[in-house]
C-alpha positions as CSV (number, residue, x, y, z in Angstrom):
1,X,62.1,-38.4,6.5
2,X,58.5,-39.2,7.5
3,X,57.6,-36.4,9.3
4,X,58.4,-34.1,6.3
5,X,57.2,-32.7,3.3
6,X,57.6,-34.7,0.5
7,X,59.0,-31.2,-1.6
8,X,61.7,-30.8,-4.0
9,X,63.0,-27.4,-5.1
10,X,65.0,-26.4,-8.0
11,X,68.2,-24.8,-7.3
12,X,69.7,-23.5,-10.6
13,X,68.7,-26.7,-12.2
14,X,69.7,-29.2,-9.6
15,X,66.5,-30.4,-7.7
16,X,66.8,-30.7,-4.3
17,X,64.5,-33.0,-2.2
18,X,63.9,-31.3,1.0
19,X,62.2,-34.5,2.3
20,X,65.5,-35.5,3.4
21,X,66.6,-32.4,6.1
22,X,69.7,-30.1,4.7
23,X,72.2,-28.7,6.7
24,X,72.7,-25.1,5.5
25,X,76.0,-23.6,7.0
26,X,76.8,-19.5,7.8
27,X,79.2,-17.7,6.1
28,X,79.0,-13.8,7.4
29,X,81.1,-11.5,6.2
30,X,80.3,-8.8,8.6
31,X,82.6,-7.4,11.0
32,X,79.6,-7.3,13.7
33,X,77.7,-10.5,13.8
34,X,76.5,-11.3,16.7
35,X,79.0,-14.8,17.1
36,X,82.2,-13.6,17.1
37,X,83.3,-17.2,15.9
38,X,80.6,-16.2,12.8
39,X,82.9,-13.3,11.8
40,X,85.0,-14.0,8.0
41,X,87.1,-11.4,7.1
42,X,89.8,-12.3,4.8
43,X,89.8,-14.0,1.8
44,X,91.4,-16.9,3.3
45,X,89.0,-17.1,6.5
46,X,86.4,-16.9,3.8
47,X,87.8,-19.7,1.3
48,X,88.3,-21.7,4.5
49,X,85.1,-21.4,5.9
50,X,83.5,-21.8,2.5
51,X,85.3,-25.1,2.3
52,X,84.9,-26.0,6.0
53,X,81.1,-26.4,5.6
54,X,81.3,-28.4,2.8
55,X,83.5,-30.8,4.1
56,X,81.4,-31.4,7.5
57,X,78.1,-32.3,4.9
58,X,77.0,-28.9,4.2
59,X,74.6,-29.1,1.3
60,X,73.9,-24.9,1.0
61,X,76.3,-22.4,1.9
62,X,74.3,-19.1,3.4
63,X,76.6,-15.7,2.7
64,X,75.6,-12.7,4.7
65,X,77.4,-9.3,5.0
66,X,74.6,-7.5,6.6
67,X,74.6,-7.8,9.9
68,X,70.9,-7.8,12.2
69,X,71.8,-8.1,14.8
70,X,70.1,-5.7,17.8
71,X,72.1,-2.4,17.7
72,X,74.5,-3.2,15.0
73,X,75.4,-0.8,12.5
74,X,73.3,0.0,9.4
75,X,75.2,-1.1,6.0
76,X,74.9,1.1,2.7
77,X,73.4,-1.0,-0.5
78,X,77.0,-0.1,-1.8
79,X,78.8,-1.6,1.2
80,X,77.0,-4.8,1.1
81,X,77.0,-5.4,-2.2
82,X,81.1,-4.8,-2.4
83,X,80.9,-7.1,0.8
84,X,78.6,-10.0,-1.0
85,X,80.5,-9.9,-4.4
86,X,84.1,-10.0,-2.9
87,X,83.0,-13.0,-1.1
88,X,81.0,-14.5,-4.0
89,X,83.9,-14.3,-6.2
90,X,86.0,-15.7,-3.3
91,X,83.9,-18.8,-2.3
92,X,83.5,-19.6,-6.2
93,X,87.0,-19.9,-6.5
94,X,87.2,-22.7,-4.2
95,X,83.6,-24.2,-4.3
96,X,82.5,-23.8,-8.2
97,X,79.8,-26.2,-7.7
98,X,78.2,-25.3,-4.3
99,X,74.7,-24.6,-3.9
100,X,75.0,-20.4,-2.3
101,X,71.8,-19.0,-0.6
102,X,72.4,-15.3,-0.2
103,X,71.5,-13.5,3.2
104,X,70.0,-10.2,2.2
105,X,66.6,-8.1,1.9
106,X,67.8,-5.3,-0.9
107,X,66.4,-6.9,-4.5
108,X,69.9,-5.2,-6.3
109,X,72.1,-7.1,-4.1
110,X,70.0,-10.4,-4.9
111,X,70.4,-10.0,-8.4
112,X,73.7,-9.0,-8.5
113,X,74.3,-12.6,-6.4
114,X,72.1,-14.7,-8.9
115,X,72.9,-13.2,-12.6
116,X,76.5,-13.0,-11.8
117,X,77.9,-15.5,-9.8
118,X,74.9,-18.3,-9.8
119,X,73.6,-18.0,-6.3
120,X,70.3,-20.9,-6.2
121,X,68.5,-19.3,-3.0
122,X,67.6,-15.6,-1.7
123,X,67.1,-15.5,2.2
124,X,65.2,-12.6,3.2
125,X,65.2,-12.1,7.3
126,X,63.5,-8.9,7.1
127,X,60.1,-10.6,5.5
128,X,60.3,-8.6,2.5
129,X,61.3,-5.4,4.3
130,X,57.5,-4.2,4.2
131,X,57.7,-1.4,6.9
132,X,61.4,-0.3,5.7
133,X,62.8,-1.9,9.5
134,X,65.6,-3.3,8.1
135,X,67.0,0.0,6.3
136,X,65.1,2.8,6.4
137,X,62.6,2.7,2.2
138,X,65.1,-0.2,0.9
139,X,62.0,-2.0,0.7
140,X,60.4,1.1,-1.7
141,X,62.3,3.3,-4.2
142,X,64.9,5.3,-2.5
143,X,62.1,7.8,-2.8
144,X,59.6,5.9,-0.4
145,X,57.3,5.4,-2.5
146,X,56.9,1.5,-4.1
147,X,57.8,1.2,-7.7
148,X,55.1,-1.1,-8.7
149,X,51.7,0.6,-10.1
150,X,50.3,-1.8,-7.3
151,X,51.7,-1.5,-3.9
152,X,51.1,-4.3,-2.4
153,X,54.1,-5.8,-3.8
154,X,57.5,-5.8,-1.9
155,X,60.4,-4.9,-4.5
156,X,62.4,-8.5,-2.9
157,X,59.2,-10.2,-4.1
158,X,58.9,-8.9,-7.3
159,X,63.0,-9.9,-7.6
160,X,62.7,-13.3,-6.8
161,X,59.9,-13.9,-9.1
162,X,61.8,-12.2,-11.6
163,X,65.0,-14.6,-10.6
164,X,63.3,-17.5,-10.1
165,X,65.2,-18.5,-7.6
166,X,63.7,-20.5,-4.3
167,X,62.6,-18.0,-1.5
168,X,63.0,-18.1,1.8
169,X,60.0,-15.7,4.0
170,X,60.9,-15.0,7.0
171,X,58.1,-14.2,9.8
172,X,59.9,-11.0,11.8
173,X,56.3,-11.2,13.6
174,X,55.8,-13.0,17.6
175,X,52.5,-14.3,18.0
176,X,51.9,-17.8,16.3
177,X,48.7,-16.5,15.1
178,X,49.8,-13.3,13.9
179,X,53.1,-15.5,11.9
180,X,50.2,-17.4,10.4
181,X,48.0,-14.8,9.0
182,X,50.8,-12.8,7.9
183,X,52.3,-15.9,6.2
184,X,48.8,-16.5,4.4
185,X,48.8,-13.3,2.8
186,X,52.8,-12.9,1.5
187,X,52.8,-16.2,0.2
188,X,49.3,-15.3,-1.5
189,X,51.4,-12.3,-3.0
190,X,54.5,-14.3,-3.9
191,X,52.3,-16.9,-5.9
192,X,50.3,-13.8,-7.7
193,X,53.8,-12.4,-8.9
194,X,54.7,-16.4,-10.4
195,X,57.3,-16.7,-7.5
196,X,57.8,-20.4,-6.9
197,X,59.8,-22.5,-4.3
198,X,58.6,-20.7,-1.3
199,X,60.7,-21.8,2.1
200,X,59.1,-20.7,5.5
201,X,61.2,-19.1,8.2
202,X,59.5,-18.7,11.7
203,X,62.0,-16.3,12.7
204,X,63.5,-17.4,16.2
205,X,65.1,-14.4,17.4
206,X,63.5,-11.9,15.0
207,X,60.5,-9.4,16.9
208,X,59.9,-12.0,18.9
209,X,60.4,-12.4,23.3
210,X,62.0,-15.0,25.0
211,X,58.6,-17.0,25.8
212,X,57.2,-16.2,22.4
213,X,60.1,-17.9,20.7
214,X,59.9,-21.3,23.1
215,X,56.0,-21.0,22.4
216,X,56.3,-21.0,18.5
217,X,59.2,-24.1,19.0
218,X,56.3,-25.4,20.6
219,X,53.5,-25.0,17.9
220,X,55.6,-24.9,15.2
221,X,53.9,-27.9,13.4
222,X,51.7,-25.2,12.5
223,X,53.0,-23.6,9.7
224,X,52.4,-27.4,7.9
225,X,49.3,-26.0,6.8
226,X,50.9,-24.1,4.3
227,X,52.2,-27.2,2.4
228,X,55.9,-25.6,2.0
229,X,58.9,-26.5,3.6
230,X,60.5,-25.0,6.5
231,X,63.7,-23.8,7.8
232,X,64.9,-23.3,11.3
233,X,68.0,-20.6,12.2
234,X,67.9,-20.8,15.9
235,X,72.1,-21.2,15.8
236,X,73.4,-19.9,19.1
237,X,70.7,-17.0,19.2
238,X,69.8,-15.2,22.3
239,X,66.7,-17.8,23.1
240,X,69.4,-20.3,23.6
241,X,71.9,-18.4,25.8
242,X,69.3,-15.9,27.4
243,X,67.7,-18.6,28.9
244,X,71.1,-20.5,30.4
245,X,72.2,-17.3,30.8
246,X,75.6,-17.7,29.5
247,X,76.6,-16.7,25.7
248,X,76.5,-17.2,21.8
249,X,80.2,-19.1,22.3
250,X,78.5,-21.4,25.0
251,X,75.4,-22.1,23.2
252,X,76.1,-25.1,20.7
253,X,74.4,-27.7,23.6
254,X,71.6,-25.6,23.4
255,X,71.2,-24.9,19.5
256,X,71.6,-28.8,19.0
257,X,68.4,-29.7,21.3
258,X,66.4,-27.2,19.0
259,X,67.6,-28.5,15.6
260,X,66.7,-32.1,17.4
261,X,63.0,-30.5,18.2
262,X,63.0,-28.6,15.1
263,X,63.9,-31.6,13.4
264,X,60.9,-33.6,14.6
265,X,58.6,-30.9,14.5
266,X,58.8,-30.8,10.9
267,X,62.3,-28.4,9.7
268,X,63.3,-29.4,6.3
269,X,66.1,-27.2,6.7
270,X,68.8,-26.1,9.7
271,X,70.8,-22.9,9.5
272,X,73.8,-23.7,11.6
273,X,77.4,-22.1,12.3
274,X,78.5,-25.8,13.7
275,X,77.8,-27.8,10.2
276,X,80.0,-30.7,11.7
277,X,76.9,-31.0,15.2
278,X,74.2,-30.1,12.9
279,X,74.8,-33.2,10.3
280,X,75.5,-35.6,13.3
281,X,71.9,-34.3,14.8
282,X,70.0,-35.3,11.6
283,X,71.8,-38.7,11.5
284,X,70.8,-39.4,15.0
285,X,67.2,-38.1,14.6
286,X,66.7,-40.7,11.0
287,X,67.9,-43.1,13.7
288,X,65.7,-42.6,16.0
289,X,62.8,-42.3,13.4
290,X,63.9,-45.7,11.6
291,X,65.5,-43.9,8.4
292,X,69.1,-44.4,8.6
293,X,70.8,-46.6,6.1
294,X,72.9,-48.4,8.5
295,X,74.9,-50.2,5.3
């Protein structure tokens, strides 16, 4: 699409060309997300959902099973990763060949994901768990202390350089400035490790108010400077349903103006729970920009 990066990533081999937007569809394995309707338990609400997203034109399936939402409960590295293989070796069953980002910040659970069952993309939300926020010194040794001689170094970005997997860096940061500068200097460090295939997350939702999320919607042509693609989650978050003031399971109207927005602003990629909307947005929007194959 015109208004995007001409950037292709390689996903365990398979080069993906993020110039035409991906719909990227969430799988949580949580029992505490914050959309009810989000919530796979079983291995047959997991095979099914797995499958579901797929069929509706899916291209990457996300699998969480750490939940962060506000005031839900901290998960063990042990808990998660029982949570992330079970459903690893579930969704493999019945999508061999799909293209698995993995939802975490802990650099064991990562690996486990990538050298075992294939997984193409790490999606860190906690922007390399820097100040421990998203579980206590995961981001350290479970001492406190960083591992590397230099500690400048998050342990998820020495992981993923060590993977080689595609990245995505997520800003947990509110202030469009602050996003920037902060983006400057991790992506400085993930190039100085050798990490390559860098995907920007502005965070909607994450440390962030309700004016400071419409106000980085609005200048989020921004974070073009940094030559990388971008990805958008704003599926049914608060920012939607604060703001009507109604809920996560009245919010799909909502979420499918900002993918539209998000869409024209720049997003390469959409992080939906509603895969079926989300592809039918991106065909209307190459519509509307004179990019859709009508044949």
């Amino acid at each position: 699409m015109k208004n995007l990066l001409d950037y292709t990533i390689n996903a365990n081999g398979r080069l993906i060309d993020l110039s035409e937007p991906q719909v990227m569809g969430i799988l949580n394995v949580t029992p505490d997300s914050f959309y009810a309707g989000s919530r796979k338990q079983s291995e047959k609400e997991i095979a099914d959902r797995a499958e579901q997203i797929i069929r509706e034109g899916g291209s990457m399936i996300d699998i969480g099973a750490f939940s962060t939402r506000p005031g839900a409960a901290q998960v063990t590295a042990d808990e998660e990763m029982e949570r992330m293989r079970r459903a690893l070796q579930i969704v493999r069953e019945v999508q061999p060949e799909a293209l698995l980002s993995i939802d975490t910040f802990r650099p064991e659970v990562a690996k486990m994901a990538v050298e075992e069952f294939g997984a193409a993309i790490i999606n860190d939300v906690s922007e390399g768990n820097i100040n421990g926020a998203f579980g206590g010194a995961d981001a350290t040794n479970p001492n406190g202390e960083m591992e590397h001689e230099d500690n400048k170094y998050p342990a998820i970005f020495r992981m993923v350089a060590k993977l080689g997997v595609p990245y995505i860096l997520m800003s947990t940061h509110g202030d469009i400035k602050d996003i920037m500068l902060n983006f400057a200097r991790e992506v400085q460090l993930l190039r100085d490790l050798g990490a390559k295939d860098i995907i920007l997350d502005p965070g909607f939702g994450f440390g962030k108010t309700l004016e400071q999320n419409y106000t980085l919607l609005d200048n989020m042509e921004q974070l073009k400077a940094f030559n990388l693609p971008i990805l958008v989650g704003a599926s049914r978050k608060t920012m939607i349903f604060k703001l009507l003031g109604s809920s996560p399971a009245e919010a799909l109207n909502g979420t499918t103006v900002i993918n539209t927005m998000s869409l024209l602003k720049g997003a390469s990629i959409l992080r939906v729970h509603d895969v079926k909307e989300c592809v039918e947005t991106v065909k209307i929007v190459k519509a509307t920009v004179g990019e859709y194959n009508y044949k």
